[in-house]
C-alpha positions in Angstrom: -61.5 76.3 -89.3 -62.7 77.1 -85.7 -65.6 77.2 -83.8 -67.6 79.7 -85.6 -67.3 78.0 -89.0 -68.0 74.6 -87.4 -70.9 76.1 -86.0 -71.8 77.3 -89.0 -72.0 74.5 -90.8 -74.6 72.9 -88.4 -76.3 75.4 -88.5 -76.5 75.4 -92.5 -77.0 72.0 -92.6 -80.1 72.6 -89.8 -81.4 75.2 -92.2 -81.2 72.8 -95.2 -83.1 69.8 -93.3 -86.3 72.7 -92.9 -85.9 74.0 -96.5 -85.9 70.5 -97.9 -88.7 69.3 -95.7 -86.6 66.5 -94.0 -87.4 67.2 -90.1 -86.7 70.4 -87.5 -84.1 73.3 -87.5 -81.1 70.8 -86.1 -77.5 70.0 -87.6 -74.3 68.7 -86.3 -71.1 68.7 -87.1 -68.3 66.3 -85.9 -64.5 67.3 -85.9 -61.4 66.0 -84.9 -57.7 67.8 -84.8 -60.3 70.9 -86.6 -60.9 69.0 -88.7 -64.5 67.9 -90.1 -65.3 64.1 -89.8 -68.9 63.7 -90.3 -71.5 65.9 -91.3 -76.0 65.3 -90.5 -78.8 66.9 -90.2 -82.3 66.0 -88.3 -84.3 63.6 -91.0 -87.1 62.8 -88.9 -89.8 63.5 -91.2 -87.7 62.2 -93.9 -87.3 58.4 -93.2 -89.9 58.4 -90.0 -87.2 57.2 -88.0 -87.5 59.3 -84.2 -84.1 58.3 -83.4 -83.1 59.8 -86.6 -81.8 63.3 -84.6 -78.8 64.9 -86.5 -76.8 64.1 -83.3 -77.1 60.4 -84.0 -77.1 60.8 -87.3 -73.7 62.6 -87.6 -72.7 60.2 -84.7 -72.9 57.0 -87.1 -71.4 59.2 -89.6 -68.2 59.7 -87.7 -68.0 56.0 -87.3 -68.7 54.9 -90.6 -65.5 57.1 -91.6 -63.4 56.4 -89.0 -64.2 52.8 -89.3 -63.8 51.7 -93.1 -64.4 47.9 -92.6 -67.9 48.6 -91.0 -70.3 46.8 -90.7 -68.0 43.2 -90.5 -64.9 44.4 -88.3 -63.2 41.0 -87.2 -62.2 40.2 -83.8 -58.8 40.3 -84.9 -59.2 44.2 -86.1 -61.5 45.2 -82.9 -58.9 46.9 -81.6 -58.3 49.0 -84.4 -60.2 52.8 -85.3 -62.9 53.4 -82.8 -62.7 50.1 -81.4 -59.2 51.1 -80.3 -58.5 50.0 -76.5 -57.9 53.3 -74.4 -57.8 53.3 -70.4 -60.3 54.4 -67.8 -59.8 57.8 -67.5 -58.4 58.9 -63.9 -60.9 59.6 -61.3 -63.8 57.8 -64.0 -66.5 55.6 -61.9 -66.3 53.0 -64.7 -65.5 49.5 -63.4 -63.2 48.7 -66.5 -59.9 48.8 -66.8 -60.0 50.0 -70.8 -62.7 50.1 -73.2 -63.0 50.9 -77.0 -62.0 54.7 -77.6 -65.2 55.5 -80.3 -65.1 59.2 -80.6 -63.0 60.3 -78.2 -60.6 63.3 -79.7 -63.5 64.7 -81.3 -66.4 67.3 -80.6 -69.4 68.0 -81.9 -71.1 71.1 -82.9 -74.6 71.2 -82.5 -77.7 74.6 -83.8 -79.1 73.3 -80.8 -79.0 71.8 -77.6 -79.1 67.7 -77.5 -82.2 66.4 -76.3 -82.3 63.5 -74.0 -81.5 60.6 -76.6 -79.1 62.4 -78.4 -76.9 63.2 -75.0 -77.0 59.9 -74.0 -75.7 58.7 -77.4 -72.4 62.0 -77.4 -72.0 60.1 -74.0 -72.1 56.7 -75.2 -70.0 58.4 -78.1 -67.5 59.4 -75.5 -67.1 63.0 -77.5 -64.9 65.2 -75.7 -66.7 68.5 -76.4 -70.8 69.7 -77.1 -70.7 73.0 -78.4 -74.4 74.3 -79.1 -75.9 77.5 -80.7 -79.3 77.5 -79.3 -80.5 76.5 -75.8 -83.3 74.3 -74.7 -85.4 77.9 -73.8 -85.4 78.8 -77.6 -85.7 75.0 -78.5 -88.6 74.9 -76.5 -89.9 78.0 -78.2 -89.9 76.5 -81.3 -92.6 73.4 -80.2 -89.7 71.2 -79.4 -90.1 70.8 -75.4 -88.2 67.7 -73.8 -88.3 68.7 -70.4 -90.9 66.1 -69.7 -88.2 64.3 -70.5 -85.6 65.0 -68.2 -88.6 65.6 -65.4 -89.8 62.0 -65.9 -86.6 60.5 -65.4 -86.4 61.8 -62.2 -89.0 59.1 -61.5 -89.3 55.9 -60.1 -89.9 53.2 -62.1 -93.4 53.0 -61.8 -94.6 56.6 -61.6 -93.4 57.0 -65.1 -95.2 58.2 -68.3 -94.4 54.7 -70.1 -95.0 51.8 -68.2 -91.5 50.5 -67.8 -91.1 47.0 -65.5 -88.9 44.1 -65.3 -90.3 40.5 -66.8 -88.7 37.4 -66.9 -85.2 38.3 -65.3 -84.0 34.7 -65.7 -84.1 34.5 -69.5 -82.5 37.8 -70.1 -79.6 36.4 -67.7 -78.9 34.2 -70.8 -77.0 36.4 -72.5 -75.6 38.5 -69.6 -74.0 35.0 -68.8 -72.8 34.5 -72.1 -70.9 37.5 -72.2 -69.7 37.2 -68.8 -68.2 33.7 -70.0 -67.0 35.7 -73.2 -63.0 35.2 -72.5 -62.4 37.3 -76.0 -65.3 40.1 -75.1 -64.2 43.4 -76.6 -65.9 46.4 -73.7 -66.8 49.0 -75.5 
């Protein structure tokens, strides 16, 4: 299979969340070595879950197969599947050395451009490749418009839609300082 079938698919699989009533027109498909790892589709209206974007859904997918002994992976098998250690990657800002690979090697094919969450999470992801049919000009078209988004991010702080503020920085140092003491912490 190549692009165009992968593409495809996500696109069926888009076109099956609308017909079945399960949320918008959106699908992904995850592959490694062309292969197909994980399939998903938008379910938004389906379980009421907003996070529940066929990005991320296809994302936890992926993991689910590539990780077999999820949800209880043991600290002696962390560095096994996705938790695998691989190294910065040359000329990467990251401050550490090696983290867990996750879906690096693979690439997703999307009907539609990735909104805001669901880029953040291919990032997290650390997919190699997006491939998208449709752009965020015919998303928007459609009544899906996150440009607000990406405008109010651009923000500070406090001009933002949501009122977003720091509290209480000493308590949430709790647990920053138990991972930092963490001699066995797994960066992922």
């Amino acid at each position: 299979m190549g692009h165009k079938e992968f593409l495809t698919e996500a696109v069926r699989l888009a076109t099956e969340s609308v017909e079945e009533g399960w949320g918008g027109p959106f699908g992904a498909v995850i592959t490694r070595d062309d292969e197909v790892v994980a399939r998903g589709q938008n379910r938004v209206l389906l379980t009421g879950d907003p996070t529940a974007h066929a990005e991320v859904e296809t994302i936890r997918k992926a993991v689910q197969a590539l990780n077999p002994e999820a949800p209880s992976i043991s600290p002696e098998h962390q560095n096994e599947s996705t938790l695998e250690y691989i190294p910065r990657p040359e000329g990467s800002p990251d401050s550490v050395a090696e983290r867990a690979r996750m879906l690096k090697g693979c690439s997703i094919y999307i009907s539609g451009a990735p909104c805001p969450m669901c880029m953040s999470a291919i990032y997290w992801s650390r997919i190699d490749n997006v491939y998208y049919s449709c752009d965020l000009k015919d998303t928007r078209e459609i009544g899906f418009d996150d440009s607000f988004q990406y405008e109010d991010f651009q923000k500070p702080l406090s001009e933002r839609r949501i009122q977003v503020a720091q509290i209480f920085p000493e308590i949430g140092a709790q647990a920053y300082q138990a991972w930092t003491d963490k001699k066995d912490r797994h960066p992922y």
